[in-house]
C-alpha positions as CSV (number, residue, x, y, z in Angstrom):
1,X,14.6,-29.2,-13.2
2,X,11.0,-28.9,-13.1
3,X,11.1,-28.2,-9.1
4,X,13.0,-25.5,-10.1
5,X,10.9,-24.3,-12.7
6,X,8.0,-24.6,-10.1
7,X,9.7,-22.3,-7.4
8,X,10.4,-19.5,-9.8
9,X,7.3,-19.8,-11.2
10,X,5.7,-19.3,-8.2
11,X,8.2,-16.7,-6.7
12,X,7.4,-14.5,-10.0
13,X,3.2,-15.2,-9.6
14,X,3.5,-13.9,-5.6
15,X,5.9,-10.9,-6.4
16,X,4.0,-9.7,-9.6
17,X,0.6,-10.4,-7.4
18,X,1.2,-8.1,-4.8
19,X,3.2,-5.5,-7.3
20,X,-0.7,-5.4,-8.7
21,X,-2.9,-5.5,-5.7
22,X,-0.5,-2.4,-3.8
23,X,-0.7,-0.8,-7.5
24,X,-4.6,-1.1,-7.3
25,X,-4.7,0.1,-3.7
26,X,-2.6,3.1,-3.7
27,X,-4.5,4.3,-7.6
28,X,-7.8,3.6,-5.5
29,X,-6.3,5.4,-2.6
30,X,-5.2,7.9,-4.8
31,X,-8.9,8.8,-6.3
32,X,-10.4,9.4,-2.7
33,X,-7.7,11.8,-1.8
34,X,-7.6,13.7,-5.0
35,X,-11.5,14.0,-4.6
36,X,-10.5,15.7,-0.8
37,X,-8.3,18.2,-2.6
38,X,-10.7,19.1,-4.9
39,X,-13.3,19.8,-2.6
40,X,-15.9,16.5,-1.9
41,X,-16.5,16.1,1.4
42,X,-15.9,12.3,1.7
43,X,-14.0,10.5,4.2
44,X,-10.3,9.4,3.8
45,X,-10.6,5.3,2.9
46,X,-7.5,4.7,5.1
47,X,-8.6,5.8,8.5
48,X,-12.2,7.3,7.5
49,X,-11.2,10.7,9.2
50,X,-13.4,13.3,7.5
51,X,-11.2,16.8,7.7
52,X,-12.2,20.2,6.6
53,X,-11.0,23.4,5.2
54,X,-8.5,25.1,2.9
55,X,-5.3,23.4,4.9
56,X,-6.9,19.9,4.8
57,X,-7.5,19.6,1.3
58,X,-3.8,21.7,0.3
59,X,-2.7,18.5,2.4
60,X,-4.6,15.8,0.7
61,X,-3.5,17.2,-2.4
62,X,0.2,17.0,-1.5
63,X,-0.5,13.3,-0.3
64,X,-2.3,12.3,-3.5
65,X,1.0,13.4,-5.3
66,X,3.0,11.2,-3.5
67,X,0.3,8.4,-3.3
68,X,0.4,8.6,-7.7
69,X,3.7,8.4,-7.4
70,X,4.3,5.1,-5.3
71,X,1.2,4.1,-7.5
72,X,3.6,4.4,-10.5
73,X,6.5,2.8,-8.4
74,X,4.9,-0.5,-8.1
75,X,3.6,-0.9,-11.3
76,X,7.4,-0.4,-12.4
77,X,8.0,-3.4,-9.4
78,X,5.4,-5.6,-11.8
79,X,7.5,-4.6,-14.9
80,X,10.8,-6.3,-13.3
81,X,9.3,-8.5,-10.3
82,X,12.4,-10.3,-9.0
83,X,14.8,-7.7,-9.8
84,X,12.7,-4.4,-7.8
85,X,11.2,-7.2,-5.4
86,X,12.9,-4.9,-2.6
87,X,10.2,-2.2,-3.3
88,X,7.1,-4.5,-1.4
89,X,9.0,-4.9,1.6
90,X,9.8,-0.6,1.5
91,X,5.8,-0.4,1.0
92,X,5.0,-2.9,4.0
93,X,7.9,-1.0,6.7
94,X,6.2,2.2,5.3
95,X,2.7,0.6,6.1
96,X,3.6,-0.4,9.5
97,X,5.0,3.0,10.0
98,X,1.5,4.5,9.0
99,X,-0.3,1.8,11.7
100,X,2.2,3.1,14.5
101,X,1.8,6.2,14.3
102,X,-2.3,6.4,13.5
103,X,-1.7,4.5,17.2
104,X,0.5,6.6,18.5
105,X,-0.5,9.6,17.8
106,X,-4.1,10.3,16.5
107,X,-5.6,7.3,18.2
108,X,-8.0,9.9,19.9
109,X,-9.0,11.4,16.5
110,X,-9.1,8.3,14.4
111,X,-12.0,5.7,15.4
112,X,-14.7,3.6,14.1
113,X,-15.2,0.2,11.7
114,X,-13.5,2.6,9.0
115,X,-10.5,2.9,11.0
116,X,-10.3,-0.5,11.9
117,X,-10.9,-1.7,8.5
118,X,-8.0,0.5,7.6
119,X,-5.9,-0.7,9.9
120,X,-6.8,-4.4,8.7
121,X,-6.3,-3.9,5.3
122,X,-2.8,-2.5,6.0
123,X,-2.1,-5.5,7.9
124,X,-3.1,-8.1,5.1
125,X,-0.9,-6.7,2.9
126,X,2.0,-5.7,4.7
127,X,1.7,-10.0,5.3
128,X,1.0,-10.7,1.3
129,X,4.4,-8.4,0.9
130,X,6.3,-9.5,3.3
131,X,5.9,-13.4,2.4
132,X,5.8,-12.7,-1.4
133,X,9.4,-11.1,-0.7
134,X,10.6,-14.0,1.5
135,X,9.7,-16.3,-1.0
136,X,11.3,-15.1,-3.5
137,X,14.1,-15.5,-1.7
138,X,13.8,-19.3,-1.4
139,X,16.7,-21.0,-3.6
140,X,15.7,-23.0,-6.7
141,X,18.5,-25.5,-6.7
């Protein structure tokens, strides 16, 4: 019925929301790190560490690789929303992962609004995943 209808309406507005917004993100992300490969000494957006050198930027460029890539793998997500819905909730475990071990492990290097800002970010949509995934979980008997 038109509850129904509603639901899945809905579902398919949250999934194909956040399959956009991480597709923006990571092609944003993406930019900044490509313009640390090439050379531009600007600060990464995620954590605002500022690196240096040839092994910095060979890194960077390796990250921007995959960072295109996952770019590409969500926008196939927003192609076919409820069926690759599993992808958001991949991207939010690999967020978390990202948080933990910034904390873990380079808390000493990593400081500053531009690393908490990072770490925000992350958060907000590691939660706009996660709930768009749950819902679309939700039965639409």
């Amino acid at each position: 019925g038109a509850k129904k209808d509603v639901i899945r309406n809905n579902q398919l507005l949250f999934l194909k929301l956040s399959f956009i917004i991480g597709t923006i993100a990571d092609f944003v992300v993406g930019i900044n790190w490509l313009l640390i490969s090439l050379g531009y000494s600007i600060p990464n957006m995620i954590s605002s560490f500022k690196g240096a050198g040839t092994d910095y930027r060979f890194a960077m460029y390796i990250g921007t690789m995959f960072m295109f890539g996952w770019t590409v793998l969500l926008f196939w997500g927003y192609l076919k929303p409820l069926e690759r819905r599993g992808l958001l909730i991949i991207t939010a475990g690999l967020l978390s992962i990202s948080i933990m071990i910034e904390l873990l492990f380079y808390r000493n290097l990593l400081s500053g609004i531009g690393f908490i800002s990072g770490i925000i970010l992350r958060l907000l949509l590691i939660g706009k995943f996660t709930f768009s995934y749950l819902y679309s979980l939700k039965k639409c008997d």
